[in-house]
N, C-alpha and C positions, 0 to 999 in steps of 0.2 A: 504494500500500500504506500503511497506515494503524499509524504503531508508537507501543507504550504503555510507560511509565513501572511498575513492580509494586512494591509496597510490602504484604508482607501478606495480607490479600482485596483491595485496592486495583488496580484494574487503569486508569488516567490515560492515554487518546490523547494524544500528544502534540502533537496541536494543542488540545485541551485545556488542556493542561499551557502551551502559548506564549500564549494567550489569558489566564492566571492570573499571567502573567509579564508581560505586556503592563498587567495590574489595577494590578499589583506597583509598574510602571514608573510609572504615571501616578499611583497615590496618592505615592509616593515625590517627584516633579515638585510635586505640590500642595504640599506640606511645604517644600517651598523647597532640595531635593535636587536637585543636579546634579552638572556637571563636577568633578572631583578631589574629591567628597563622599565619607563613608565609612558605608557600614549594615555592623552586625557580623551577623553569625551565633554561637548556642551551640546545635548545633541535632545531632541524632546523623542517621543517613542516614534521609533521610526524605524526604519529595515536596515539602516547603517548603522543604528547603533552596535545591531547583532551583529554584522559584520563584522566592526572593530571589536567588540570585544569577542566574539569567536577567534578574530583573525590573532589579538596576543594571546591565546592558551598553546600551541605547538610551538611556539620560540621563548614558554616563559615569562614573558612579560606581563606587567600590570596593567588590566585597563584599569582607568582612574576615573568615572563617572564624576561630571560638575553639575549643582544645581543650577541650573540654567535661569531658576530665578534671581540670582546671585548677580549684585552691582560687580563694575569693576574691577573692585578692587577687592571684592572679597574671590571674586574666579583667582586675580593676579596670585592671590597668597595658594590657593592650590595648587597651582600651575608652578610657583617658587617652589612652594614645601615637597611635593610629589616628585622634583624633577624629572618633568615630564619631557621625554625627547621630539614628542608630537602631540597635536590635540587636531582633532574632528569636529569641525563647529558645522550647525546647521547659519544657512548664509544671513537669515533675519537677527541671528543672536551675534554674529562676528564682531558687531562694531564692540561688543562687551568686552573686546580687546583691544579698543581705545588704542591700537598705533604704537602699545610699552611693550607687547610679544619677545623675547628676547628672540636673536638673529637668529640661533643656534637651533630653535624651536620650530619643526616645520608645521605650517597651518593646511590643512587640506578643508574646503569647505563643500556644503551637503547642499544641493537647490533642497530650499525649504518645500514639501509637497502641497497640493492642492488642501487636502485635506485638514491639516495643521494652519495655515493659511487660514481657512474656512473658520475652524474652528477659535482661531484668537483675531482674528479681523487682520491680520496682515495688511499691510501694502505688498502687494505683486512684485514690486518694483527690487523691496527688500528682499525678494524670497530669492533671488535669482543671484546666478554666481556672474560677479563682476569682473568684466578683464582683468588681467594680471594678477587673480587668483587662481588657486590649483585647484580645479574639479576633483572630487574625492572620484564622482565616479568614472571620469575621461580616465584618472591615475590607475583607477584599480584594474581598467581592460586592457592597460598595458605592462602588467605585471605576471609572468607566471605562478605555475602551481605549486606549493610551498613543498618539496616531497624530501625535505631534508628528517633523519629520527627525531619524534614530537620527545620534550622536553619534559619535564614534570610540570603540572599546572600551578600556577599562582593564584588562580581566580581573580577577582578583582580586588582594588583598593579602595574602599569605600571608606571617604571621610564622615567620621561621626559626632555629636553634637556631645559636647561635653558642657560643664559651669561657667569652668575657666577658662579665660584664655580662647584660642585659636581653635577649630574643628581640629581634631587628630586621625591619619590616615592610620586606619585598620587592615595592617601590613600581615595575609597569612603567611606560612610559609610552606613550600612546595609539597603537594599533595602524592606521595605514593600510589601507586595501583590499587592497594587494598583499602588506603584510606577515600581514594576516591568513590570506592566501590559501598565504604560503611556511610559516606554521606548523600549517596544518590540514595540507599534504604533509610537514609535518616526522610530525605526531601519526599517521597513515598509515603511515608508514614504519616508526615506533619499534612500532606496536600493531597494525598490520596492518587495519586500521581500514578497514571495505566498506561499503556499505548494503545494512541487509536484515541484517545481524550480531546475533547472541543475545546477551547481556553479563550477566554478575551482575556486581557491587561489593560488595564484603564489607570491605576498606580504609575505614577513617574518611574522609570528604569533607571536615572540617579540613584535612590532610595534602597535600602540592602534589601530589603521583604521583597519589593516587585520583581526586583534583579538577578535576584536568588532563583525567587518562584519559574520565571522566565526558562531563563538556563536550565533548570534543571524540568519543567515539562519540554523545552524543545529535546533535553537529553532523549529520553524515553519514546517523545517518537508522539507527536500532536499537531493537528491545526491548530495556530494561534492569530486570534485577531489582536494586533493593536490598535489600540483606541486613544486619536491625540491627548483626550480632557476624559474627563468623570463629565458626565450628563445622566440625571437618573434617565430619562424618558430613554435614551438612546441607549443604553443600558439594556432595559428590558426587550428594547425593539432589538438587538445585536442576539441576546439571549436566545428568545425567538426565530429568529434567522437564520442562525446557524446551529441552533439547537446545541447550547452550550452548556456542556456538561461538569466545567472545573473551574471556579473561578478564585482568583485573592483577594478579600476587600478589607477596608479597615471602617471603626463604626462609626465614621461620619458621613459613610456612603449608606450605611444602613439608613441612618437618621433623613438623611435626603432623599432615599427611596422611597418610606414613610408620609413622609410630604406631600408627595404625590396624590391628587384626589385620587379616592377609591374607583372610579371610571375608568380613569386611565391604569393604575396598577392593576385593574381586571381584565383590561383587553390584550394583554400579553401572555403567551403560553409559554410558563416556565417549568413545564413538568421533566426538560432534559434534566436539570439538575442534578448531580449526585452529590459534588462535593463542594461546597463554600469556604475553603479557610480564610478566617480574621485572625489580627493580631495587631502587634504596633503599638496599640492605645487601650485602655481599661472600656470597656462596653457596659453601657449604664443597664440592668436587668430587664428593667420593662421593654426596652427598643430588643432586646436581644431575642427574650421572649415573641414579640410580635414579628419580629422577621422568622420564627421559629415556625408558627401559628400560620405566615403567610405560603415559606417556601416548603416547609415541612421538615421532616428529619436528615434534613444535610447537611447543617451547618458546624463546623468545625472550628474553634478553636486553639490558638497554641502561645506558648508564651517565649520568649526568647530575646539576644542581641544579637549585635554584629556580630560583637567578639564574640561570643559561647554558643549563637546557634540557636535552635531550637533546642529546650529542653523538657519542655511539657506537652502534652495535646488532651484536648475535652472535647467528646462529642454528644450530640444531642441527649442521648441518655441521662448523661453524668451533669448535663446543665439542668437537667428537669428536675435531676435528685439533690444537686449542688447549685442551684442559682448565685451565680458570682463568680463561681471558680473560673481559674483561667487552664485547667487541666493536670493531668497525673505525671509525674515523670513515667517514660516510658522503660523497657530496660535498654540499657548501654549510660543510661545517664546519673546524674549525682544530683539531687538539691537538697541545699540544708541551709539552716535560720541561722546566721550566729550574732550573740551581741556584741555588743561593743568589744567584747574582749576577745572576738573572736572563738567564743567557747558556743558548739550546737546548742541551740534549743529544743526544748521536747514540744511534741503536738499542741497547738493551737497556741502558743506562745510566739507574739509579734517579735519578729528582728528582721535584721537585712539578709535579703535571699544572695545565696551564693550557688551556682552551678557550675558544672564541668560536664561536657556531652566526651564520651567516649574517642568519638569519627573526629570530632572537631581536631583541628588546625592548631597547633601555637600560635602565638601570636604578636606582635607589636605592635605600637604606634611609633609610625613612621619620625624617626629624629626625637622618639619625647620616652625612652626607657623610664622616665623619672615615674610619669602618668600611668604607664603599664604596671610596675610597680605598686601605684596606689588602690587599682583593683583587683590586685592579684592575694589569695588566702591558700595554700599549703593543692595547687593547682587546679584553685578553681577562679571566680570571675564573678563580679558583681556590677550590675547597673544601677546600683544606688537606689533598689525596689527595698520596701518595706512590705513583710505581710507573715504568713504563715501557713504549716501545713498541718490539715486536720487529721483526725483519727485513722482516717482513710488512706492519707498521702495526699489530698488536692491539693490544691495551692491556690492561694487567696492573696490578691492586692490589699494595702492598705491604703500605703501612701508613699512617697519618696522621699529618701534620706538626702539628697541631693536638689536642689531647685529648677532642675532641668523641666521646662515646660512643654508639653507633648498636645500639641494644635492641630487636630485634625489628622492624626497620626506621624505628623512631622514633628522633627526633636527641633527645638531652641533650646539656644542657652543664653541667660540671664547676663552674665559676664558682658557676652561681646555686646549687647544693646546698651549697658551701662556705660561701659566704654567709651560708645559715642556719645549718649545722655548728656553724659557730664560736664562734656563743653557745649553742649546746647544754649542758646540764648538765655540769660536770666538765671540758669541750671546750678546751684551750688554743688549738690549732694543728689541723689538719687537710691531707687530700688527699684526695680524688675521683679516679677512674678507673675505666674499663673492664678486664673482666678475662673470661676464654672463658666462655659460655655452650652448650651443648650446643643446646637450645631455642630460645635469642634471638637466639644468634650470641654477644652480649654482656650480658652484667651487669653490675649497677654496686656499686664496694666503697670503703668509707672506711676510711682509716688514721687513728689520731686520736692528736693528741699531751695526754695528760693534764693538767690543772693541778698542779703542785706539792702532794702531800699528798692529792690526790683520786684515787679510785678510780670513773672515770666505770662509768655501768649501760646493758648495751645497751636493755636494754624500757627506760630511760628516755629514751633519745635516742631512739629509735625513736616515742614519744609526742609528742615535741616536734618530729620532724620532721614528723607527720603532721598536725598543726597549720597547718601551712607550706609543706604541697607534697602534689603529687598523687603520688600513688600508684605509680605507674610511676614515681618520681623518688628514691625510697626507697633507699637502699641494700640491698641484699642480703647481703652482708658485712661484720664490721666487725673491724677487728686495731688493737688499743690498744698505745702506743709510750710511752716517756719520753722519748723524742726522736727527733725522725724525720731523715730522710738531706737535709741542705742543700749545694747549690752555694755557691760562696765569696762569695756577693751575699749570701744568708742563705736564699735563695728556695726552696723546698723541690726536691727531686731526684726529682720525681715517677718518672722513667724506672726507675730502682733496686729503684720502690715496685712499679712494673707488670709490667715484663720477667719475674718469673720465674714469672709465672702462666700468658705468652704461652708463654716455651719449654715450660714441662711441654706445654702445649699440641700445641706442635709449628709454630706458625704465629703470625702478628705482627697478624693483623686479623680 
């Protein structure tokens, strides 16, 4: 059986598609690209994405996915940090390389497709590759077939949101045969992953869940549509269509689904369904329930990082008898509570979840050993979750030990908005946090301590942050202070600042 790749009108066999990854490989190899090399990605979901990253797994190399919502200057610091010897921009997003590209760094760019276009309102004009740029794909039909012995795989380097500081690339390292072989049973397990499987992706392939999920149903041998944007209605209408049987979502697509009048979510036939997995973001009960209620017993669960993987999975059963859980370790894996002192906790006792999946990869951050270090406990890995496992073994969210705000299944971090904050107009002091979101889960609010004698303007901060950051990084809220609530160090008392938006709430994450 013969599966294709859909983008669009675009329908790509995907021996097709391994042949153009194969091009990928071997011009990348000519260039003097190889082991632990790094080619970036700024590329939205598209067929070149897969390309490029297929095309660095037989030489080795890292692909390095950019959030293409990313200003400037925040791509420039990936592009530094990653030392990336090439990046792949689609042709609407290039100017985001503002002319500072270092020489040494070759640019290939993507014609932006109709479809994408379509979908964020383009200008035509920007989609198109302009003289005296390198066509990604004129380059690639003049490249041979990569047939030199495939190297051990790097996967990719997917930068991740941390407090402090800078994004840190999550650097595996080279995967074995057998280790390869325990993490396609792992991606199986977590996705439900068959050959002969329907797939839309509507998740950014930046994003380690989409990118992961991707990769590992094109492994196995599936149609996959990509889909430029999240649109609930198109959604269901794609579902229907191609009679989509596996898909990844996280729970603000639920929540948006939801929304939908009851007319419209009825005219759709989504009985293909088998497998739904979520994850990314804490999924509030009742939304999880009534996506349960609508698509019936497929929806799946799983809990996990960059760095560790999947480590749990809950399926419908286990959400009916455990409402909240985010799933069981499966075997090959480790979770365990520990507190502060790093000593296990017994069942139903809150501390920070720490795991270690078996399959999984060691790991770094790319140039920052110091960081790796601070989430590492006797070979396991924590994402700063708070919670606990019951009598059972589930595993329950609490809340985060960490300030890391998680909007719409996208990580922020608190740090780099502060960062800029702080010299905003008027701005003496500042604090960032998350705060309930209906829609996102979470939204992000700054508290802002004034300069002496100024009267800060929110449209003027709001100007200057957009200068400085993408979009989604933005605040949402802002409450102006003469002084805001300090611990006896001086350090600001964020918790104070947070808490009473969680209770009105009702809930801590």
């Amino acid at each position: 059986m013969t599966f294709h790749v859909y983008s669009g009108d675009r329908k790509v066999p995907q021996d097709e598609l391994k042949t153009r990854s194969l091009r990928a490989a071997s011009g990348f190899a000519a260039m003097g690209i190889g082991e632990d090399d790094s080619v970036a990605l700024l590329l939205r979901n598209d067929i070149p994405f897969l390309e490029v990253t297929l095309g660095t797994m037989p030489i080795g190399a890292y692909a390095v996915p950019i959030n293409w919502h990313f200003k400037s200057e925040e791509v420039r610091y990936i592009l530094e940090d990653s030392d990336a010897r090439v990046i792949v921009a689609h042709a609407d997003l290039v100017a985001k390389l503002d002319n500072w590209c270092p020489d040494d760094v070759k640019i290939f760019i993507v014609p932006t497709p109709p479809e994408i276009a379509e979908a964020y309102k383009l200008d035509p004009e920007d989609c198109a590759v302009q003289p005296g740029q390198v066509n990604w794909n004129s380059w690639l039909e003049e490249q041979g077939i990569h047939d030199k012995p495939t190297v051990k795989d790097r996967a990719s380097m997917i930068y991740t949101s941390g407090t402090t500081g800078q994004p840190k690339g999550v650097r595996k390292q080279p995967m074995s045969p057998g280790q390869s072989e325990k993490l396609a049973l792992v991606a199986k397990r977590a996705f439900g992953l068959e050959p002969g499987m329907v797939s839309a992706m509507t998740g950014p392939l930046y994003h380690s869940a989409p990118n992961g999920y991707t990769r590992s149903a094109i492994a196995v041998g599936c149609d996959m549509i990509l889909q430029p944007r999240f649109e609930p209605e198109e959604l269901l209408a794609t579902i229907e269509q191609y009679k989509i049987t596996h898909i990844h979502v996280v729970p603000t697509m639920f929540i948006r689904l939801l929304r939908l009048p009851k007319d419209i979510r009825d005219k759709y036939d989504v009985s293909s369904l088998k497998f739904v997995a979520h994850g990314a973001a804490p999924c509030p009960i009742d939304i999880k329930l009534k996506m349960m209620d609508w698509w019936g017993p497929v929806i799946y669960e799983y809990y996990g990082s960059t760095e560790a993987g999947v480590v749990t999975i809950g399926g419908p059963e286990d959400y009916r008898a455990k409402p909240g859980t985010v799933g069981k370790p499966y075997p090959g894996t480790d979770v365990q509570i520990l507190n502060d002192d790093g000593k296990p906790l017994a069942a139903n006792e809150v501390g920070e979840i720490y795991s270690a999946l078996n399959a999984t990869l060691q790991f770094t951050y790319h140039k920052n050993d110091e960081k790796r270090a601070e989430v590492g406990h006797d070979n396991m890995v924590t994402s700063g979750d708070i919670g606990y496992l019951d009598d059972d073994g589930f595993l329950f969210l609490c809340d985060r030990k960490r300030d890391m705000i998680i909007s719409g299944g996208v990580n922020i971090y608190p740090a780099e908005i502060e960062g800029i904050l702080v010299d905003g107009p008027g701005v003496k002091d500042c604090a960032v946090f998350g705060i309930p979101n209906e829609d996102f889960g979470e939204s992000i609010a700054a508290a802002i301590q004034s300069e002496p004698g100024q009267d800060p303007n929110e449209d003027e901060i709001i100007t200057y942050l957009k200068e400085h950051l993408a979009g989604y990084k933005l605040p949402r809220l802002f409450t102006f202070h003469k002084e805001l609530p300090r611990e006896d160090s001086g350090k600001i008392f964020k918790r104070l600042l947070r808490d009473p938006y969680w209770e009105k709430a009702g809930r801590k994450i």
